[in-house]
Every structure is written in C-alpha cells, then in structure tokens.
C-alpha positions as CSV (number, residue, x, y, z in Angstrom):
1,X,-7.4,-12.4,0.5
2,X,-4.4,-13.6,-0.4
3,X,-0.7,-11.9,-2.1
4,X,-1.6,-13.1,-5.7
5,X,-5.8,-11.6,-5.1
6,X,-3.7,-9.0,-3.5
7,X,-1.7,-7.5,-5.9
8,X,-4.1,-8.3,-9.0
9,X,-6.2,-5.7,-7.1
10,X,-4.3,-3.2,-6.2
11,X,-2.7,-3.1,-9.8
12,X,-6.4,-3.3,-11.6
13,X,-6.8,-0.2,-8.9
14,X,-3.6,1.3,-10.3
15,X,-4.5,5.3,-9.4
16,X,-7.8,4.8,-7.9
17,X,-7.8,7.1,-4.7
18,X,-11.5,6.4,-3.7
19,X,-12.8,3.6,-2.0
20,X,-11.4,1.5,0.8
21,X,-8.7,-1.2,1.4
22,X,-8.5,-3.7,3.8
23,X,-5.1,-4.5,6.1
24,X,-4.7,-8.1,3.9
25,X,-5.0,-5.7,0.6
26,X,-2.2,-3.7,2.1
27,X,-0.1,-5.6,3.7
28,X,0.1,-8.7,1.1
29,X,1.1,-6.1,-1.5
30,X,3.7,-4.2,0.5
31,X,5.0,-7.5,1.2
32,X,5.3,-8.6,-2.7
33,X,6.4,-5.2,-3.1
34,X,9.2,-5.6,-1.1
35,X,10.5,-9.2,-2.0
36,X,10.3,-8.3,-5.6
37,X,12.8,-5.0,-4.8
38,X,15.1,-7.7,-2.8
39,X,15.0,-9.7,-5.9
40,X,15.3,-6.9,-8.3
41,X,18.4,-4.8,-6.4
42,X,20.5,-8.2,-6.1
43,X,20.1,-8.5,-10.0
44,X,21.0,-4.9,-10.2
45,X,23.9,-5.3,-7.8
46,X,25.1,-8.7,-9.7
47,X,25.3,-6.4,-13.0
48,X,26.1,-3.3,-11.7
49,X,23.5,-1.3,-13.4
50,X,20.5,0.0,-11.0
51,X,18.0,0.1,-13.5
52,X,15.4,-2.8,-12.9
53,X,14.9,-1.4,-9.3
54,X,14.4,1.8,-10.4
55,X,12.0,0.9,-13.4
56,X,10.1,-1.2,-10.3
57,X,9.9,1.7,-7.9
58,X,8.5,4.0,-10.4
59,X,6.0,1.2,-11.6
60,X,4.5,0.3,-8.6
61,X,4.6,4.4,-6.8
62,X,0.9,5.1,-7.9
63,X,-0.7,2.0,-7.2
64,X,1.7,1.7,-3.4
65,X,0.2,5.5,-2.7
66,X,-3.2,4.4,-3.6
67,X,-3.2,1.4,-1.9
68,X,-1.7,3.8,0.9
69,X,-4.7,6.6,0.3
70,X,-7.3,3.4,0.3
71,X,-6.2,2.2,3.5
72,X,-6.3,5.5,5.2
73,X,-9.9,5.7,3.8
74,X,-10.9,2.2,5.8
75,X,-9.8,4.0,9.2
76,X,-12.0,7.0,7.7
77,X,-9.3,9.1,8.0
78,X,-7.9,11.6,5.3
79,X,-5.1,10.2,2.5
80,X,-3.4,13.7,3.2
81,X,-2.6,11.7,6.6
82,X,-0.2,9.8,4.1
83,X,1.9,13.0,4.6
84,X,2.7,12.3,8.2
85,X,5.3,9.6,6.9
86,X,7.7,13.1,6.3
87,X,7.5,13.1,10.0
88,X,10.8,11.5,11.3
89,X,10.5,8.1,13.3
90,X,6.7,8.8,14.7
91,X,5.4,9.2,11.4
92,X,6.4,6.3,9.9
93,X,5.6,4.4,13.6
94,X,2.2,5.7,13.3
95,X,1.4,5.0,9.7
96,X,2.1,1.2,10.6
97,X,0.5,1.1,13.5
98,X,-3.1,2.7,11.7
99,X,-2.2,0.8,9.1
100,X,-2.2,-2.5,11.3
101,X,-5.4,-1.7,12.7
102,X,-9.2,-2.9,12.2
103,X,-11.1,-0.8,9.6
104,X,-14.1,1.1,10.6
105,X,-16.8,-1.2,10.9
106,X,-19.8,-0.8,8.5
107,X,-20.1,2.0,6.1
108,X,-17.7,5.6,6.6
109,X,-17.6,8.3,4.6
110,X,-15.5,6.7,2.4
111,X,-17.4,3.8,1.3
112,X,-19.4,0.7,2.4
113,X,-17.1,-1.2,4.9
114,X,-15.2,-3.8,2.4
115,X,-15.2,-6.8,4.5
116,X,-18.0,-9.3,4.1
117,X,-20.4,-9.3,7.0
C-alpha cells in the first residue's frame, strides 16, 4: 500500500471503528498527516492566523482515531488500549512500538487478517 491508497482509505473509512488496519495503512497516513500539519502551521505562522492547522487537526481527528482503533484491532487488542497514550512517556513508547508490529496472522476477533496470503 502506498500514502496516496493510504490515505484514500482511511478517509473513505472516516469513523469506521471495526475492522482491521495494517502498519502501511497506519503509518503512510500518520506520515501525510504530519507533512500536511508542517505545511499547514508554516502557512499559519507566515500569516499569523492559526486557523488552517486547526481546521486540519479537527478534520482528520476521527478518521487518525479510527485508523488508531483499526490498528489496535490487527494486534487483536482492544481500541480502549488507544487510552494508554494518556500515560506519560511509556504510553506513547508503547503505542508505537504495537503499532510497529506484525498483525495477528490469519483471522482475530476482529476480522479476517487483511493482508493477502
């Protein structure tokens, strides 16, 4: 999968919390995520008026905590794990970590494994 396959599906999966998402789904979309916020809060700092940023964070919150939720899903753990983030340091450590990791091969309770056999 590549960023532009990426993104198309995570946006056409805007709130969907079901399912499973693989580490290219995740990671190619935090990574657009993020260049477009780089891009977006120069233009905001250039004019002096935060709003494109903003308008981008709230856009893409859903569809990044679905994504998020999706992911969790593919390790066949819990979204609630999501949560762990409000953890200081190890939270966010271990979110990146799980998320870095191989899926559960073949089907979990979440779904049929998503990557082709």
């Amino acid at each position: 999968m590549n960023m532009t396959e990426a993104v198309k599906s995570v946006l056409s999966n805007y709130a969907n919390f079901s399912g499973r998402a693989i580490r290219s789904e995740y990671w190619w979309f935090t990574l657009a995520n993020v260049i477009g916020s780089v891009i977006l809060n120069g233009i905001d700092m250039a004019t002096g008026v935060p709003i494109l940023s903003l308008i981008w964070a709230l856009a893409l919150l859903v569809p990044g905590l679905a994504v998020g939720v999706r992911r969790l899903h593919d390790l066949d753990r819990s979204g609630w794990w999501l949560l762990i983030v409000l953890v200081p340091v190890v939270g966010v450590i271990l979110l990146i970590y799980w998320f870095a990791t191989r899926g559960t091969v073949g089907p979990n309770r979440f779904g049929p494994d998503p990557l082709p056999n």
